[in-house]
C-alpha positions in Angstrom: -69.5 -20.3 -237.9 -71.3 -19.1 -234.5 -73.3 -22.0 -233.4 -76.1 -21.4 -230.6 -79.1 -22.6 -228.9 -82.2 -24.9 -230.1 -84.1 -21.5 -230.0 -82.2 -20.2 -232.7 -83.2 -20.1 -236.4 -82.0 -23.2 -238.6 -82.2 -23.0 -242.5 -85.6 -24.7 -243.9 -86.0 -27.1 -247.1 -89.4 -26.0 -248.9 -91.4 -29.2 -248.4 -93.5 -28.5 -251.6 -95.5 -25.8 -250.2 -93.7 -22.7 -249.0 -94.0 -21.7 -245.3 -93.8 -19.1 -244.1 -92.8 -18.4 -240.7 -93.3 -15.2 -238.8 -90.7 -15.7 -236.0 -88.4 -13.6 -236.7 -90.7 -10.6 -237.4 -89.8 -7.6 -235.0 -92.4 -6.2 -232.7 -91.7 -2.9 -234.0 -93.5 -3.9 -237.5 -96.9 -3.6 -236.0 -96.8 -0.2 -234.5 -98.8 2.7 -236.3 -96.1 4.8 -238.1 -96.5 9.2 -238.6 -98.7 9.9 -241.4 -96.4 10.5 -244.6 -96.6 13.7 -246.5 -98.5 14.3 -249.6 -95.9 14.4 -251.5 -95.0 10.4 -250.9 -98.8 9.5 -250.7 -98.9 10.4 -254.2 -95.8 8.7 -255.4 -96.5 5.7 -253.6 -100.0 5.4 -254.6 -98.6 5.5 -258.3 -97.4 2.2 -257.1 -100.6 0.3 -256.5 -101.2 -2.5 -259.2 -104.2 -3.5 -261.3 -104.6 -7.0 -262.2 -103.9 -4.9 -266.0 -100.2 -4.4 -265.1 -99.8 -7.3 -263.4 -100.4 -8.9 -266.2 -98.1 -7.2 -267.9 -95.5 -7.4 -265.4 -95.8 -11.2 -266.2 -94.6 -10.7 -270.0 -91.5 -8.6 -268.8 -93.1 -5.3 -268.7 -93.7 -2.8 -266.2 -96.8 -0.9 -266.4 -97.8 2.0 -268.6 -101.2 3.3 -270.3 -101.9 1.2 -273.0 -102.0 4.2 -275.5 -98.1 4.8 -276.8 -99.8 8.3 -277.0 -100.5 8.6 -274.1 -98.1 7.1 -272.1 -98.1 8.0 -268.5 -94.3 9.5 -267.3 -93.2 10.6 -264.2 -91.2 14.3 -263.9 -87.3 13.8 -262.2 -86.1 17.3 -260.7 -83.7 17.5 -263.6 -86.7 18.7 -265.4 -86.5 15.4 -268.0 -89.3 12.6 -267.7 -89.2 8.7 -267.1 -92.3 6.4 -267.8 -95.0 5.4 -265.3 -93.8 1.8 -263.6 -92.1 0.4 -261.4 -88.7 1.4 -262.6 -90.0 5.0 -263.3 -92.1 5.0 -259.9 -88.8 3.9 -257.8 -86.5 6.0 -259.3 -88.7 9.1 -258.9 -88.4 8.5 -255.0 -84.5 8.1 -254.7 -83.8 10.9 -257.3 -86.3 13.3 -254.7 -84.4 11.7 -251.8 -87.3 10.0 -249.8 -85.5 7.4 -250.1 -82.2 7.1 -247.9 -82.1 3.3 -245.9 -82.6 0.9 -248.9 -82.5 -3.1 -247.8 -81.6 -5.4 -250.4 -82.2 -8.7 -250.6 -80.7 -11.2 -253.2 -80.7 -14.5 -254.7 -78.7 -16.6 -257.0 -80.2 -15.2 -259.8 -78.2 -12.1 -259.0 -74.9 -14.2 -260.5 -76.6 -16.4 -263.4 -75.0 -13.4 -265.8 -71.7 -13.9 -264.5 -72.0 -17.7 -265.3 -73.2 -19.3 -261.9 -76.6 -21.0 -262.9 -78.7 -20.6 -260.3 -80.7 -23.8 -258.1 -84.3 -24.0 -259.2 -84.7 -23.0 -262.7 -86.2 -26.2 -264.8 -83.2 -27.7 -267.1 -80.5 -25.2 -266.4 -80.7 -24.9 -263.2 -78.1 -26.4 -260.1 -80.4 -28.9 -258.7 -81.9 -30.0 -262.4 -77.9 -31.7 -263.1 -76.9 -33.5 -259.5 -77.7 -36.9 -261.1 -74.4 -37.9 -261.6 -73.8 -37.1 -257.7 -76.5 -40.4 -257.0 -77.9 -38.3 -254.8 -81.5 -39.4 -253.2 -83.2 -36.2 -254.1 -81.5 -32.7 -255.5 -81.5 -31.1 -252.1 -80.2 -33.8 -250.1 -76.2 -32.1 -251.2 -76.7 -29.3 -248.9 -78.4 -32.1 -246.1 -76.5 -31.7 -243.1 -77.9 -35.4 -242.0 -76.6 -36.6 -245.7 -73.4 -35.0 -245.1 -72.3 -36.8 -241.8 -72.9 -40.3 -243.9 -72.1 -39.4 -247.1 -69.7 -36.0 -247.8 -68.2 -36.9 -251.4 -71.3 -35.4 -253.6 -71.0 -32.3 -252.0 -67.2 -32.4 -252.1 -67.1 -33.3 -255.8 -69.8 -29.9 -256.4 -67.6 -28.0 -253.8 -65.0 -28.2 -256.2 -66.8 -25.9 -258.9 -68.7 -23.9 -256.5 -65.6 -22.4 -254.5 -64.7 -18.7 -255.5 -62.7 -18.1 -257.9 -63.5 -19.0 -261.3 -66.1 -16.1 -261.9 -66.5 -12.3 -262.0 -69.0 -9.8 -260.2 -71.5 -8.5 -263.1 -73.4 -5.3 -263.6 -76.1 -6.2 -260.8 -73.4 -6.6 -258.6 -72.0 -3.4 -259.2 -75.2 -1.5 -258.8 -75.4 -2.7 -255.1 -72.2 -1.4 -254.5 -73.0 1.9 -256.2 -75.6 2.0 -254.1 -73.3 2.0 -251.2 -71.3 4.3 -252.6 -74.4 6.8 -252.9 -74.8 6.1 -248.8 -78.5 4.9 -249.8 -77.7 0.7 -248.7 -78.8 0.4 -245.3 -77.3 -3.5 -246.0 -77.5 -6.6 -248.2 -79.4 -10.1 -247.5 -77.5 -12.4 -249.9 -78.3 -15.9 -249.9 -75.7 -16.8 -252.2 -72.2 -18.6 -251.1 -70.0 -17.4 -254.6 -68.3 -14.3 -253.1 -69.0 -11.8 -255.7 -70.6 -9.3 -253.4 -67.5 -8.5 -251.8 -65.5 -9.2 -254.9 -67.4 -6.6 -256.3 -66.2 -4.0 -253.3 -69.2 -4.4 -250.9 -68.1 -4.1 -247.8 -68.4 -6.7 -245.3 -70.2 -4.5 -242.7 -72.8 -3.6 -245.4 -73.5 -7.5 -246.3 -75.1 -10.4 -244.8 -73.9 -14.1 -246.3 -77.4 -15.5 -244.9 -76.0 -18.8 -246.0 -72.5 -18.4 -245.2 -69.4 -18.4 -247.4 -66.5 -20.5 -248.5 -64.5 -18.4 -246.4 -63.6 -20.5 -243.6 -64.1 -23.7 -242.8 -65.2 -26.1 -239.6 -66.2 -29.2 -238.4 -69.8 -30.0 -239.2 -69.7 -32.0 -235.5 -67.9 -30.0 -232.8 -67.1 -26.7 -234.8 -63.6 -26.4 -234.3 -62.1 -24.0 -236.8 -60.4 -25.5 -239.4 -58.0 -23.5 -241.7 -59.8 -22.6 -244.6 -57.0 -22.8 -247.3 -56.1 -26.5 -246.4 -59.7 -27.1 -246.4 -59.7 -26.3 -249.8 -56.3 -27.6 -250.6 -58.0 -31.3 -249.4 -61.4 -30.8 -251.4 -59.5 -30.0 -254.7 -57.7 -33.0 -254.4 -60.7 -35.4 -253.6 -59.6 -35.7 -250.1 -62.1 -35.1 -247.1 -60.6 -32.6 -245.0 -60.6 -34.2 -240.8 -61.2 -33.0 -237.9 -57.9 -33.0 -235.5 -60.0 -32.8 -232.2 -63.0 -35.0 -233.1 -61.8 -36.9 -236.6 -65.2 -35.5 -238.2 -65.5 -34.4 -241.6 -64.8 -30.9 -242.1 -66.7 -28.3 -244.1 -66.5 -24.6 -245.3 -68.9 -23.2 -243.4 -71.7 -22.6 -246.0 -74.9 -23.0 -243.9 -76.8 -26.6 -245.2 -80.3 -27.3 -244.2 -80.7 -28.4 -240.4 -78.0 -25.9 -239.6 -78.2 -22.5 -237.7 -78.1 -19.2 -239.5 -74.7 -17.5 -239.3 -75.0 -14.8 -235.8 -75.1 -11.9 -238.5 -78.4 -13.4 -240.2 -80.1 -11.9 -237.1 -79.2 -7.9 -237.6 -82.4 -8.3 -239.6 -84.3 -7.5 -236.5 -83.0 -4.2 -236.3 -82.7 -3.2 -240.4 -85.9 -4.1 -241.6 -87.7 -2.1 -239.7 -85.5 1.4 -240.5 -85.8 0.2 -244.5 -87.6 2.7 -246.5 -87.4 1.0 -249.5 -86.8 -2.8 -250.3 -85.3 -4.4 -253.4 -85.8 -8.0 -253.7 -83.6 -9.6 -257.0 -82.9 -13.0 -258.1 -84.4 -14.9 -255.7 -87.3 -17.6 -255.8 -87.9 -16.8 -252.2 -88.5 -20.8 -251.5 -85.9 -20.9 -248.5 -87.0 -20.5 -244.9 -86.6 -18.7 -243.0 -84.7 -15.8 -245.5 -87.8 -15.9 -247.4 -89.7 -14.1 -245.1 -87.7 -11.1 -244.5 -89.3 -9.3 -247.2 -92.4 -9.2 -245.2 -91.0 -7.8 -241.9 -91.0 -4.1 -243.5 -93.6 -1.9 -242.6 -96.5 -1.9 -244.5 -96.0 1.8 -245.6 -92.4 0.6 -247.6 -92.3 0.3 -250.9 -90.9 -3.1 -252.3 -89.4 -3.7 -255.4 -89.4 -7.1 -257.1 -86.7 -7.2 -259.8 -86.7 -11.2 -261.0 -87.9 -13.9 -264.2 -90.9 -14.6 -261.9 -93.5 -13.2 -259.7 -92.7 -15.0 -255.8 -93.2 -14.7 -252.5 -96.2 -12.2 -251.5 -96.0 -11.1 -255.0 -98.0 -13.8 -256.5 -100.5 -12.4 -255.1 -103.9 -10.8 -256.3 -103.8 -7.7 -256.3 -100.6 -6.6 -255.0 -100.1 -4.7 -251.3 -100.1 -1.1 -252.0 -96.8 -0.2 -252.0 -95.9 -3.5 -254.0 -94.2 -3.5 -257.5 -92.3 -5.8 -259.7 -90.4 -5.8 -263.2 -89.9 -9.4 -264.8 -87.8 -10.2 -267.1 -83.6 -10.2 -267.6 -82.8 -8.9 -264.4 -79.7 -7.0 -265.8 -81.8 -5.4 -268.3 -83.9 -4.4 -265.4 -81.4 -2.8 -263.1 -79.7 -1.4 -266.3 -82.6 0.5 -267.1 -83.2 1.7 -263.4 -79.7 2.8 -263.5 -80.2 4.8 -266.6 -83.6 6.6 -264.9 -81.2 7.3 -261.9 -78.5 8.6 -264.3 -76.5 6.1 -262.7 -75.6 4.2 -265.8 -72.0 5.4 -267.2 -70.7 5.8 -263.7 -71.5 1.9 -263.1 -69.5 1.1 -266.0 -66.8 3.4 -265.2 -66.5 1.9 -261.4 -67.1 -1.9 -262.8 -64.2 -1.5 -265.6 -61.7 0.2 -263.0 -62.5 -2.2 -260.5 -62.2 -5.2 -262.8 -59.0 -4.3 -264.3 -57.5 -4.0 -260.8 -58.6 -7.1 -260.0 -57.3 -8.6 -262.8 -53.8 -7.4 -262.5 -54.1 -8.1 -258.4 -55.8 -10.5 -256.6 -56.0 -9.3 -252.9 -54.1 -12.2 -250.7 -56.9 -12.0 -247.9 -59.6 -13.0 -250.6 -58.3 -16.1 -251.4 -57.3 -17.0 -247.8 -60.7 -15.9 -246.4 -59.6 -13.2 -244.5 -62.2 -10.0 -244.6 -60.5 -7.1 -246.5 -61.9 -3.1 -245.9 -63.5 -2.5 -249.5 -62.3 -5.4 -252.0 -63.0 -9.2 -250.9 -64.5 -12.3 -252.2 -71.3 -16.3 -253.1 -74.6 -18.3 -254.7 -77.0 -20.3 -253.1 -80.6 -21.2 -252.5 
């Protein structure tokens, strides 16, 4: 992991209330952008929210008029129609091809279908079953401080959170597809469980915000450890040591108090050419990654696709330009797939990929090398 100066951004517990920071919002953001055609003036301002369809954005729903009679649709160039709503409103602007640089950003709720729980939610959730860690306080497993006196709980979670034991699901597959559709700009994952590149995203199209299992380092002086004996030592209840400095080594998944991986910062330059952002899975509690999704321009869409409203979405009433559909998240990218006509091409890709997978596990995943279109996160 690169490490740098005291200037550079560290990763940030939520103390209760959620800050946000505004430090690593470009310049660029403020500046008055060309007047967009009529054409997207109209389609975006379909996009403006009423406290009505908030409301029902809040039960699962996207918006429609409340009349099944009258229910508002959208026409796609294909001549067929797809309702009013977020789902309808967004996929009406990539099938007409104003949209062409998308930025997504994910979660860990991205992976809870492939059988990752995610951190956060109440009962089910990663940090709701650390008791039997005696840890002081759920977070304090991915404290860098706690780590240096104390590195068995995270050692004895590291042991079911390494890569591996799970698959890429139909969210996952939808990124790549839109990769292969040359409409992602990149990913933001926050999540350490691989399954974006598992999934065939490639590593110059993805950014591990919070590292990876992948390789490994001291936590003190940083020297590169390998990452396979790193895991080797883990598995077997050992703490992998430092050679030069005899600290305790770690993969390099970023904890609180530590610096963002170097490639965290390409943000500066990608959110400002997004024209359309997706934000999934995410409870957007973790600074600073939470506040990426407001260094956009003010004239791109955003798309929340999660269980909850978060982030600038709880707000009242949404930005123009703002929309969100709660509920089962692969229900919702399912049904944006099928709008896109997307849907049977997905499952062809995810079956032909997964069946190769199964019958060959590419060496340089497990060793932590990067591989060109096949490799091996979820966190925070």
């Amino acid at each position: 992991m690169s490490k740098a100066k005291s200037s550079r951004e560290r990763r940030i517990a939520p103390p209760g209330i959620t800050r946000v920071t505004r430090s690593s919002i470009n310049p660029q953001d403020s500046q008055r952008t060309k007047p967009a055609d009529s054409g997207l003036v109209d389609d975006l301002s379909l996009m403006s929210v009423s406290e009505q369809q908030a409301s029902l954005a809040r039960k699962g729903k996207s918006y429609q008029s409340s009349s099944p009679s009258t229910k508002a649709v959208l026409s796609s160039p294909s001549g067929s129609s797809v309702p009013r709503g977020a789902l309808g409103t967004i996929g009406r602007l990539m099938k007409l091809g104003r949209v062409r640089n998308i930025v997504v950003v994910a979660g860990a709720g991205i992976s809870t279908a492939s059988g990752i729980p995610d951190f956060r939610t109440p009962g089910t959730g990663l940090y709701a079953n650390l008791a039997k860690y005696d840890i002081p306080y759920p977070e304090a497993i991915f404290n860098i401080d706690y780590f240096s006196d104390n590195p068995h709980p995270f050692f004895s979670l590291a042991k079911e959170l390494y890569p591996g034991h799970h698959r890429p699901n139909y969210v996952h597959y939808f990124i790549r597809m839109l990769h292969q559709k040359g409409l992602l700009l990149r990913m933001y994952t926050q999540n350490i469980d691989g399954l974006e590149k598992l999934c065939g995203i490639p590593d110059d199209k993805l950014v591990e915000a919070h590292g990876s299992f992948a390789t490994a380092a001291c936590h003190l002086c940083y020297t590169p450890y390998p990452s396979e004996e790193a895991k080797q030592a883990i598995m077997n209840g050992s703490v992998p040591i430092c050679t030069f400095c005899a600290g305790a080594v770690k993969p390099n998944v970023v904890f609180f108090g530590e610096d963002l991986p170097e490639k965290y910062f390409q943000h500066a330059e990608d959110f400002p050419k997004a024209d359309l952002l997706m934000i999934m899975g995410t409870s957007l509690k973790i600074e600073p990654f939470a506040s990426l999704v407001n260094t956009v321009k003010s004239t791109v869409p955003r798309l929340l696709l999660n269980r909850d409203s978060v982030g600038p979405f709880e707000r009242r009433p949404l930005r123009r330009g703002d929309y969100m559909e709660l509920g089962d998240l692969s229900e919702s990218v399912r049904k944006l797939a099928e709008i896109l006509g997307w849907h049977t091409e997905i499952q062809d890709l995810m079956n032909s990929h997964e069946n190769g997978l199964c019958s060959y596990i590419d060496p340089s995943i497990s060793s932590g090398e990067n591989s060109d279109s096949s490799e091996t996160d979820s966190m925070h």
